[in-house]
C-alpha positions in Angstrom: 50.0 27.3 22.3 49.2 30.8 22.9 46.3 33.0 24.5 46.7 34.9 21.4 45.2 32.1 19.2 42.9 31.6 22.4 41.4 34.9 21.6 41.1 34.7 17.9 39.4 31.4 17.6 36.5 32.6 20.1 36.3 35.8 17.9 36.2 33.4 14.8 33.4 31.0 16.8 31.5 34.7 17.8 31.2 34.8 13.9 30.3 31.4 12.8 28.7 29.8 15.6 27.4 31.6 18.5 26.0 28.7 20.6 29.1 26.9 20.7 30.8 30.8 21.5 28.6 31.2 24.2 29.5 27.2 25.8 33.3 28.1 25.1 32.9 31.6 27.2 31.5 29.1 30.2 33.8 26.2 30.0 35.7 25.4 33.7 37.5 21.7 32.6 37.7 19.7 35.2 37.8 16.3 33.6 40.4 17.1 31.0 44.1 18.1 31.8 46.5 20.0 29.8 50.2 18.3 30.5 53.7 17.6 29.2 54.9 14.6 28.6 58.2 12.9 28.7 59.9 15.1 25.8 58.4 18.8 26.9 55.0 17.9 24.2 51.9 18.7 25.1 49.5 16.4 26.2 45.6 15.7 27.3 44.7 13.7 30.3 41.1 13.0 29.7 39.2 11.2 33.4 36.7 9.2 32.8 34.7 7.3 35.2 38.0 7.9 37.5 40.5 6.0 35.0 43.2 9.1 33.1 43.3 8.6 29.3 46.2 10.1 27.7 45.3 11.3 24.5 48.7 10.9 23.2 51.7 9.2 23.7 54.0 9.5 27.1 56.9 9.6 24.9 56.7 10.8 21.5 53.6 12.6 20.0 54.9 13.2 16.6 55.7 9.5 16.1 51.6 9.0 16.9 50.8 11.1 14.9 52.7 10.2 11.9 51.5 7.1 12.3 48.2 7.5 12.6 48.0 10.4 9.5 49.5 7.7 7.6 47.2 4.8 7.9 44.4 7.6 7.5 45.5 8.5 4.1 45.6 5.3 3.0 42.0 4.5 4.6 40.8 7.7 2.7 42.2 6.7 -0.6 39.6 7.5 -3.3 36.5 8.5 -0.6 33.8 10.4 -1.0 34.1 12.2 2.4 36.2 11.2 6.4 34.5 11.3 9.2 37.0 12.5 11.6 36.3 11.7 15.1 38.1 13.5 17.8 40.4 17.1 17.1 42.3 16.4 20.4 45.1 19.0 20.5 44.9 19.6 16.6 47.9 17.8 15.9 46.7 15.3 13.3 44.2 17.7 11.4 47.3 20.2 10.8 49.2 16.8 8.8 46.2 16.1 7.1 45.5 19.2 6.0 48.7 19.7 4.1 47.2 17.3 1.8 45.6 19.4 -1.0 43.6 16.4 -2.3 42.0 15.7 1.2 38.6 14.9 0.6 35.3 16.8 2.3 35.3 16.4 6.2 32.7 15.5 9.2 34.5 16.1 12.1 33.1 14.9 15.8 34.8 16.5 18.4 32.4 14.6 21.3 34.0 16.9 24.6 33.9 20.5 25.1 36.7 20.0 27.6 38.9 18.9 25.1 37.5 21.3 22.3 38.3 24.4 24.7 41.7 23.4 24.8 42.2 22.7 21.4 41.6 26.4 20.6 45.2 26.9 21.8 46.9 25.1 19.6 44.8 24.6 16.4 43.3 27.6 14.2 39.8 26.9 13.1 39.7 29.7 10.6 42.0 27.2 8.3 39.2 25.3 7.9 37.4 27.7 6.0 39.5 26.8 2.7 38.0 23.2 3.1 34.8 21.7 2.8 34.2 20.6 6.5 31.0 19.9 8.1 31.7 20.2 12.0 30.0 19.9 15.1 31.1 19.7 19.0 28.6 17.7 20.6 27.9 14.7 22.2 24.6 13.7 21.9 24.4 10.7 19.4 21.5 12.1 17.9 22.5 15.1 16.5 25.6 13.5 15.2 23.7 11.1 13.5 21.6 14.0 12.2 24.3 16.0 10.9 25.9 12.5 9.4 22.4 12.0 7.4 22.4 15.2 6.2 26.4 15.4 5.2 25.7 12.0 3.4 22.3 13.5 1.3 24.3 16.5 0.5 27.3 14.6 -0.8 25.2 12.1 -2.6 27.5 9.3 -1.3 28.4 6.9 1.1 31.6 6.2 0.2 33.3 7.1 3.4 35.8 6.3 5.7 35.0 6.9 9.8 38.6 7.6 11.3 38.5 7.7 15.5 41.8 9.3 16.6 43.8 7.2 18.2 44.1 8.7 22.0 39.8 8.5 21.7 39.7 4.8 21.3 39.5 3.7 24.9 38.2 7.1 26.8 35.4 6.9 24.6 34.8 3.8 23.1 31.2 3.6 24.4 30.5 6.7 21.9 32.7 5.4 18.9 30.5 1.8 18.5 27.4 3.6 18.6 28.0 5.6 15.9 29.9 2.9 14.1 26.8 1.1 14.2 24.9 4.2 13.0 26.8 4.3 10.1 25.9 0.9 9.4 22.0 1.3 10.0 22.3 3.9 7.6 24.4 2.6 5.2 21.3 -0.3 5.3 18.9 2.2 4.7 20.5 4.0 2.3 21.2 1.0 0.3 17.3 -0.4 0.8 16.1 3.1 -0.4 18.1 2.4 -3.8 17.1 -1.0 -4.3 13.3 0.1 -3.7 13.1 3.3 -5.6 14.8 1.4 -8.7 11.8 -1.3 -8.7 8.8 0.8 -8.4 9.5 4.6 -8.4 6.9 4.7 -11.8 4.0 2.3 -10.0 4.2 5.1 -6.8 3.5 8.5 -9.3 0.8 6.4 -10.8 -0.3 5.9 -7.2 0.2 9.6 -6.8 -2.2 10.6 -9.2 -4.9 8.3 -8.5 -5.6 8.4 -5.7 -5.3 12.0 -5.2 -8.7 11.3 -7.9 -10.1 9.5 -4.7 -8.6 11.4 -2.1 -11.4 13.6 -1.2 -13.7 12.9 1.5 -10.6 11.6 3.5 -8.8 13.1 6.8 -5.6 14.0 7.5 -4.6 12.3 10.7 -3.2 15.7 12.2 -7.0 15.7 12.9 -6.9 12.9 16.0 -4.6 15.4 17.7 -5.5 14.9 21.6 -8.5 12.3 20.9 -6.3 9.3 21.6 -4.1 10.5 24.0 -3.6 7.8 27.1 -5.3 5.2 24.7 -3.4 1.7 24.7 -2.9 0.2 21.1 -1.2 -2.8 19.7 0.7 -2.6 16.4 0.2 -5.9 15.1 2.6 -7.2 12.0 2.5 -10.3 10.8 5.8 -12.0 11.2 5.4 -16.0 12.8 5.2 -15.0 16.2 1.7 -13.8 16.0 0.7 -17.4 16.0 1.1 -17.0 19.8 -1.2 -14.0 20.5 -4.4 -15.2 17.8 -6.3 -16.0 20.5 -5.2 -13.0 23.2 -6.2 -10.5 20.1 -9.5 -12.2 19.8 -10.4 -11.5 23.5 -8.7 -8.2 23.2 -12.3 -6.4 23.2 -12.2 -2.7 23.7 -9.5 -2.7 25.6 -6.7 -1.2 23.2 -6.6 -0.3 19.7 -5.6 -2.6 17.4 -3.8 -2.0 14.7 -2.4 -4.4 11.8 0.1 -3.3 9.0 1.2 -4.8 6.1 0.1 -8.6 5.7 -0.9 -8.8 9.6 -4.4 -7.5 7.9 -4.8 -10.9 6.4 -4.1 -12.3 9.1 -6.3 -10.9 11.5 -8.8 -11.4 8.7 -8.0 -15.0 8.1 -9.1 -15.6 12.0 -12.1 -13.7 11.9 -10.7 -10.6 14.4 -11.5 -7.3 13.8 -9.0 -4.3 14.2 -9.8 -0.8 14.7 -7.4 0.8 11.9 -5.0 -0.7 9.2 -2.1 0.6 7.9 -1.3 1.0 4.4 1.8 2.8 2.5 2.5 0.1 0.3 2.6 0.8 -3.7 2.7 -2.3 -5.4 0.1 -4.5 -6.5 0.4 -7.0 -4.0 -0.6 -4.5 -1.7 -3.7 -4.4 -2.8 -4.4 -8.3 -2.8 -3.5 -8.6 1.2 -6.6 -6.6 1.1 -9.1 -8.2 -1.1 -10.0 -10.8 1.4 -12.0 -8.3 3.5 -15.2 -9.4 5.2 -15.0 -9.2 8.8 -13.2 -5.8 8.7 -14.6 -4.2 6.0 -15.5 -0.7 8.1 -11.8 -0.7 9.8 -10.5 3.0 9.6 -7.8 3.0 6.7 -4.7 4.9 7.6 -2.7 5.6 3.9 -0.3 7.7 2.3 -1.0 8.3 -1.4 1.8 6.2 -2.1 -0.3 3.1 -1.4 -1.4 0.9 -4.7 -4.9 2.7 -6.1 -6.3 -0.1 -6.0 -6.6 0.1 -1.8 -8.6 2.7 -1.6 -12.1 1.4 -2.9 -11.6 -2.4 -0.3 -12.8 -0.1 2.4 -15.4 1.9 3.5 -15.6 5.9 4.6 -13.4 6.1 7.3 -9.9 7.0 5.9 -7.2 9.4 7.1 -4.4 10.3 5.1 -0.8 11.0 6.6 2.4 12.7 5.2 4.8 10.1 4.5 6.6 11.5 1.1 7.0 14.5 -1.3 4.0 14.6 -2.4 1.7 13.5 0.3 3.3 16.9 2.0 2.6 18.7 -1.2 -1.0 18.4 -1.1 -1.2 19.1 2.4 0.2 22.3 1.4 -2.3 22.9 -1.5 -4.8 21.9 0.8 -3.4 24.8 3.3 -3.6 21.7 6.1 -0.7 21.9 8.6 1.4 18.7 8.3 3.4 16.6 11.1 6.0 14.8 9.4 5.9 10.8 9.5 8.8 8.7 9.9 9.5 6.6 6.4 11.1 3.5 6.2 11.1 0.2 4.3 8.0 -1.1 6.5 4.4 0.5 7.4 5.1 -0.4 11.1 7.6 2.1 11.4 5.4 4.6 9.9 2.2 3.6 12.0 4.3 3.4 15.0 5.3 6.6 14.8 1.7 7.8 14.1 0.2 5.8 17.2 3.0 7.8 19.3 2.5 10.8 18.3 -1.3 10.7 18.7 -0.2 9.6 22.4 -1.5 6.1 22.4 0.2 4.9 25.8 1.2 2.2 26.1 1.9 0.9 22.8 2.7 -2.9 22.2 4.4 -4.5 19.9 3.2 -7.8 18.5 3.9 -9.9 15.5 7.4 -7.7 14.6 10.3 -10.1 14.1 12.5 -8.8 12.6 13.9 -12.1 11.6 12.4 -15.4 10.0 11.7 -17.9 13.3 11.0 -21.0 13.0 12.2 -20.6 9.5 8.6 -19.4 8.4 8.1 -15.6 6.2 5.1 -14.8 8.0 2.5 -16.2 10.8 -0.7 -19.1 9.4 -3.2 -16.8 7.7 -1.0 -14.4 5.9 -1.9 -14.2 2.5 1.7 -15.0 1.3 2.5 -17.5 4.1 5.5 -19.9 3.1 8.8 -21.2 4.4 12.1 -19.6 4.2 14.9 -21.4 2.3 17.8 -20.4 4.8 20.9 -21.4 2.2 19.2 -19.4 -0.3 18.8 -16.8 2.1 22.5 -17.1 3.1 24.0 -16.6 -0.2 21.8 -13.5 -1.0 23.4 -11.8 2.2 21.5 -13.5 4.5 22.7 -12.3 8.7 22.4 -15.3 11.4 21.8 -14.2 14.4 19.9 -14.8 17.9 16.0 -13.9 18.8 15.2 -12.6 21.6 15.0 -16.2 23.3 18.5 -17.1 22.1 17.6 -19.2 19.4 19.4 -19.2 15.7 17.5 -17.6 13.1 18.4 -15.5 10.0 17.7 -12.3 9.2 18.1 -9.5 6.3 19.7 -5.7 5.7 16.6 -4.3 5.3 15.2 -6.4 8.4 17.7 -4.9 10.4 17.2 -1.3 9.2 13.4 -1.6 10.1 14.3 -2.5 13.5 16.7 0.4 13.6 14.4 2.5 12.8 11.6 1.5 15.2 14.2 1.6 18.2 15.0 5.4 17.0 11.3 6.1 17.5 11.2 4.5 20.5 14.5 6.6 22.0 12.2 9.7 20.8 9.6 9.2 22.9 10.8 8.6 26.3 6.9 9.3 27.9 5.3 5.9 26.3 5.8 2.7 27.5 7.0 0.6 24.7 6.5 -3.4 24.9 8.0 -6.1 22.4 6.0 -9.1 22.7 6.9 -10.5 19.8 7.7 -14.1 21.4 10.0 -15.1 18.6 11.6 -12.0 17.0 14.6 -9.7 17.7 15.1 -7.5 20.9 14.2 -4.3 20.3 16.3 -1.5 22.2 14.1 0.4 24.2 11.1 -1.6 24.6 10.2 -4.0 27.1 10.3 -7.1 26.9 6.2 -9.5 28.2 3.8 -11.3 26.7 0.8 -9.7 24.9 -1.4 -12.4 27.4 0.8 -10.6 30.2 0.3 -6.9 29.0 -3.2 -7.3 28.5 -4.1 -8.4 32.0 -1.9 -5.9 33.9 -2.2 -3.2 32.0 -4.8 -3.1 29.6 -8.1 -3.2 32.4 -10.2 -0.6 30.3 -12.9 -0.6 27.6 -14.3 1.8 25.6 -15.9 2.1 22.0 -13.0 2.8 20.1 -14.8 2.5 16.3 -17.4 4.9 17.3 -14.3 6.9 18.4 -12.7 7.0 15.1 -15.9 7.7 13.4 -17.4 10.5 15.0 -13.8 12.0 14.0 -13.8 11.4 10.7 -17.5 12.5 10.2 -16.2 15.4 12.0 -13.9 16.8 9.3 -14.8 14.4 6.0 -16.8 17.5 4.7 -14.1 20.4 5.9 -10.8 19.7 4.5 -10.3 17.8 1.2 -13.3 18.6 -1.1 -14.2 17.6 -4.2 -13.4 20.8 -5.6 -10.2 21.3 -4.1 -8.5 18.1 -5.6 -10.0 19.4 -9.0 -8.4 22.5 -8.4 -4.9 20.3 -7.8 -5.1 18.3 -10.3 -5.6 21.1 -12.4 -2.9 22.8 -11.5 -0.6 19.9 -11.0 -1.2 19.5 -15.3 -0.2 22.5 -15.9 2.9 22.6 -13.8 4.0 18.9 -15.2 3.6 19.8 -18.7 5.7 22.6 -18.3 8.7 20.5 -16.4 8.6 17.7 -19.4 9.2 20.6 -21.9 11.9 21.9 -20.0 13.5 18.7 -19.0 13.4 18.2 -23.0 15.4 21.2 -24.2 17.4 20.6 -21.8 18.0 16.6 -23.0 18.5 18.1 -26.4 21.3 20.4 -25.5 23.1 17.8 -24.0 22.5 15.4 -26.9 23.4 18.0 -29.7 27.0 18.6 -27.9 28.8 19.0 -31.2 32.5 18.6 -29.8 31.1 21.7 -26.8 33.3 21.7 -24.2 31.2 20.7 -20.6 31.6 24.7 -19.4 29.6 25.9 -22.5 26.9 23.3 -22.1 26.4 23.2 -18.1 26.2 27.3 -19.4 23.4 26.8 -22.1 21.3 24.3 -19.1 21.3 26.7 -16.6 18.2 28.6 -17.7 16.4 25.7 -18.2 17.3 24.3 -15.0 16.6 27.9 -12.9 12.9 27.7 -14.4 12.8 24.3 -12.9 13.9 25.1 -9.7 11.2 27.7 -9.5 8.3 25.2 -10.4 6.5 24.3 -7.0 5.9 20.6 -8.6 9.7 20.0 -9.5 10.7 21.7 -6.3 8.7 19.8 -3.7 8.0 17.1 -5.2 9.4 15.6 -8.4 13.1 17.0 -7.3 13.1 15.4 -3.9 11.5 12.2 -4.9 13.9 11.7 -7.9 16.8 12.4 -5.3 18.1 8.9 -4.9 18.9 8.7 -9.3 20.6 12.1 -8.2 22.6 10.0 -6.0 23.2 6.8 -8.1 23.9 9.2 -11.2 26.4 11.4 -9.5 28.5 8.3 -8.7 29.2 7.1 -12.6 32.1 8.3 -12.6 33.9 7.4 -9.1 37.6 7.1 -9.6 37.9 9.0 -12.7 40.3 11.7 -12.8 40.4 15.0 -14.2 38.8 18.4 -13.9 37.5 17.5 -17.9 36.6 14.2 -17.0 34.8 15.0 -14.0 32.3 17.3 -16.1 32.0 14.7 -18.6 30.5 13.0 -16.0 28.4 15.5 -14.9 26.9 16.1 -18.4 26.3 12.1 -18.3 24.7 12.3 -14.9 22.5 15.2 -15.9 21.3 13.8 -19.1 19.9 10.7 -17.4 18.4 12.3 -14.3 16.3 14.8 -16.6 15.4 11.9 -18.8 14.4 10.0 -16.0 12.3 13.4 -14.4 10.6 13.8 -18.2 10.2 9.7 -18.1 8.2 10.4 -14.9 6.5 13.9 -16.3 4.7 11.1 -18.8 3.1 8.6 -16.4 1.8 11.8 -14.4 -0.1 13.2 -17.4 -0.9 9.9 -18.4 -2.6 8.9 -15.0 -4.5 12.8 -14.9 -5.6 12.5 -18.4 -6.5 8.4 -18.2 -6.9 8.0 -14.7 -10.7 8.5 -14.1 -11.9 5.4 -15.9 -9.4 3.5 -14.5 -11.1 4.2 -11.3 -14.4 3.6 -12.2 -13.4 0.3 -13.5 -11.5 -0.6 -9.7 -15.2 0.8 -7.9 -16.9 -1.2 -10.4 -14.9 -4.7 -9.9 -15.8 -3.9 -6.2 -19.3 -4.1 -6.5 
């Protein structure tokens, strides 16, 4: 401990991060306590809601910490990356880093009490020589922020979270909630692979054709202010929407109503009309929830170019586009039209949610979202694909009992449970809007309110207005203004050319890689490079291609986990390169394909329509 080291850590934190400097400079603890315990060793006494934590042992530090290095190193054994929560006095980083193989670092340090006094005994300039991502903060969302981004940039989540020991009990509140962020984004991350493997070459299809019908549309940034105190219901179509039929047919003008997903058939099957549907879906059975159109055939169509092509023609002018992916903001950019950024996940609700909230519909109710399979039913009577779950076959594909919101047993899925974690995180960012779940049957939903729709309507939802004419007079507005007919040409022009000249270089650089000759991996990653610095100056590859190819990144990256070996390890590398530029160039095709192809294909969809 010194004042010395003090000093020199604030002047290394005046370098590297001024903000947490300038907290440092003002820090008076008055929760934490600097103390020595029973053999002379410093110790922290951390208060918390009046109960003194000692962050290390009464009677022999070093033992604790040995201990605790110990079972760390075995935890970490062959990770990707630690998450380190907690620095306490520094005495566990220092043992851990003597280990020359410790793997990349995230560490939490959750109390600027206890940070402050860990610049007396620990120098932070030693963890320059390591790969650490740090941050002192504890707000949950930016630690789950910086986790996201520490597991895109290490293409991995093979991690191990490690909570020091003294931290377990003085802030155990904080350690489960991020345990169970990890988990939620584990989920995701996992439902992101399994999705972009199964249909990554149906969605640049998708891409291309419908940025052929795309013009005449308008970009929901467009609403901005014109919805603002308006109540809407987000309907989806899981089996507790059987309850609310009839509430949603007397529903009037009261609120907008909004179905996503298979709630459309739904609605549709029972004759009620919506005022806008959402639509992000690129498969074909996308399309088919929609072919059954007749008593909502004018609905306002809210899509990301993602959505199946063969959407677009079921309905009539009134269309907005929104920027859910890559190349949805890409076009937004050609278009020189400023984009707010949509919240993605593996549902349309979660993107339509966050769309309704950010035009400022208040409040906004939740019907028809389960989350789980009640009753033991996919989806509520009417739904196009309506049929009973088979709950042991559900159980041995990874199946998750659990209770509903009324205590009842029902299963549920991964990528269930990541939807709902994903609609609560929209919630928690808009603390202004009254959020209500009355989905009768489904799961809670942290941050919304639990009521009936029968209940919310007749409290709350007292006011009518013409809410089609609304939406129309807005896209009439701007249909003309911001995606013409000759902009898209100019796009898709340009978007040829771009493409044409990615597949050429993704080929030579294929070839190199396949011609190796016995090369050592340093002479070939030499003879890629300016191949792949032309790429990374190609708007297309940049903003697009590379970002929506990033999850093969990912899954290519990790062919060789466990391997051993600096030579080995670019082996690897090679491998992985190789078959992510194969599968850019395989993608480079179907683009040119669609652009060259794609107009008759679309006269043939308008045509079907009649």
């Amino acid at each position: 401990m010194g004042a010395g080291l003090f000093r020199k850590n604030l002047a290394w934190l005046k370098r590297h991060n001024q903000a947490l400097y300038r907290k440092m400079k003002k820090v008076e603890p008055r929760n934490t306590f600097l103390v020595r315990n029973n053999r002379g060793e410093y110790n922290l006494i951390k208060a918390v809601g009046g109960v003194q934590y000692p962050l290390y042992s009464n009677y022999d530090v070093a033992e604790q910490c040995s201990f605790w290095v110990k079972e760390t190193r075995r935890a970490i054994a062959g990770k990707k990356f630690i998450v380190l929560f907690g620095m306490g006095l520094g005495y566990e980083l220092d043992a851990l880093l003597q280990d020359e193989q410790l793997p990349a670092m995230v560490i939490v340090e959750p109390d600027e009490e206890v940070f402050y006094y860990l610049l007396y005994f620990f120098d932070l300039s030693r963890l320059e020589k390591r790969r650490v991502y740090f941050i002192q903060d504890d707000r949950q969302e930016e630690i789950e922020k910086l986790l996201s981004e520490v597991i895109k940039q290490e293409q991995s989540i093979n991690f191990s979270f490690c909570p020091l020991a003294g931290y377990v009990y003085p802030f155990r509140e904080q350690i489960q909630k991020l345990k169970q962020a990890i988990k939620e984004k584990i989920n995701f991350v996992l439902v992101s692979v399994v999705t972009t493997l199964a249909h990554d070459r149906q969605w640049f299809q998708n891409y291309i054709l419908n940025l052929k019908q795309v013009a005449g549309s308008v970009p929901v940034e467009k609403f901005a202010g014109e919805l603002a105190g308006t109540p809407a219901v987000l309907v989806g179509a899981g089996p507790s929407l059987e309850y609310d039929i009839d509430v949603l047919r007397e529903m009037g003008g009261r609120a907008l109503i909004v179905p996503v997903g298979s709630a459309f058939s739904i609605l549709e099957y029972h004759g009620i009309k919506g005022h806008a549907v959402g639509a992000i879906d690129g498969s074909y059975a996308e399309a088919k929830i929609f072919e059954r159109n007749k008593h909502n055939r004018e609905i306002a169509l809210f899509y990301s170019l993602m959505v199946n092509y063969k959407v677009l023609p079921l309905f009539g002018e009134s269309k907005f586009i929104f920027a859910l992916h890559s190349f949805d903001e890409y076009i937004y950019r050609r278009l020189g039209q400023p984009f707010v950024k949509i919240a993605a996940g593996a549902s349309v609700s979660i993107s339509l949610l966050d769309i309704l909230a950010k035009l400022g519909c208040n409040p906004i109710v939740m019907t028809g979202q389960d989350f789980c399979y009640p009753d033991k039913k996919k989806y509520a009577r009417g739904a196009i694909y309506f049929g009973e779950v088979d709950e042991e076959a559900l159980q041995a594909r990874g199946g998750i009992k659990t209770k509903n919101k009324v205590g009842q047993d029902v299963y549920t899925t991964r990528a269930m449970l990541a939807m709902r974690a994903a609609v609560e995180r929209i919630i928690e960012s808009y603390p202004e809007i009254t959020f209500y779940n009355c989905s009768r049957l489904g799961l809670l939903i942290r941050g919304a309110a639990d009521a009936t729709l029968a209940e919310v309507k007749e409290r709350f939802l007292t006011g009518k207005c013409d809410l089609e004419q609304r939406i129309r007079e807005i896209h009439r507005k701007y249909k003309d203004e911001v995606v013409t007919p000759e902009k898209v040409a100019a796009i898709e022009k340009d978007i040829q050319e771009q493409v044409g000249q990615i597949k050429e270089l993704c080929g030579d650089i294929i070839r190199v890689l396949d011609d190796a000759d016995g090369k050592g991996a340093h002479k070939l990653l030499e003879r890629i490079k300016k191949s792949e610095e032309k790429l990374a100056g190609i708007d297309f590859y940049a903003q697009v291609l590379c970002p929506e190819t990033g999850m093969y990144s990912f899954l290519f990256s990790n062919l060789g986990s466990g391997v051993q070996g600096e030579e080995k390890d670019l082996d690897t590398l090679l491998e992985a390169k190789k078959r992510y530029y194969a599968k850019v160039y395989e993608l480079c095709l179907i683009v040119l394909n669609a652009l060259e192809y794609g107009d008759e294909e679309i006269r043939l969809v308008y045509g079907k329509r009649g």
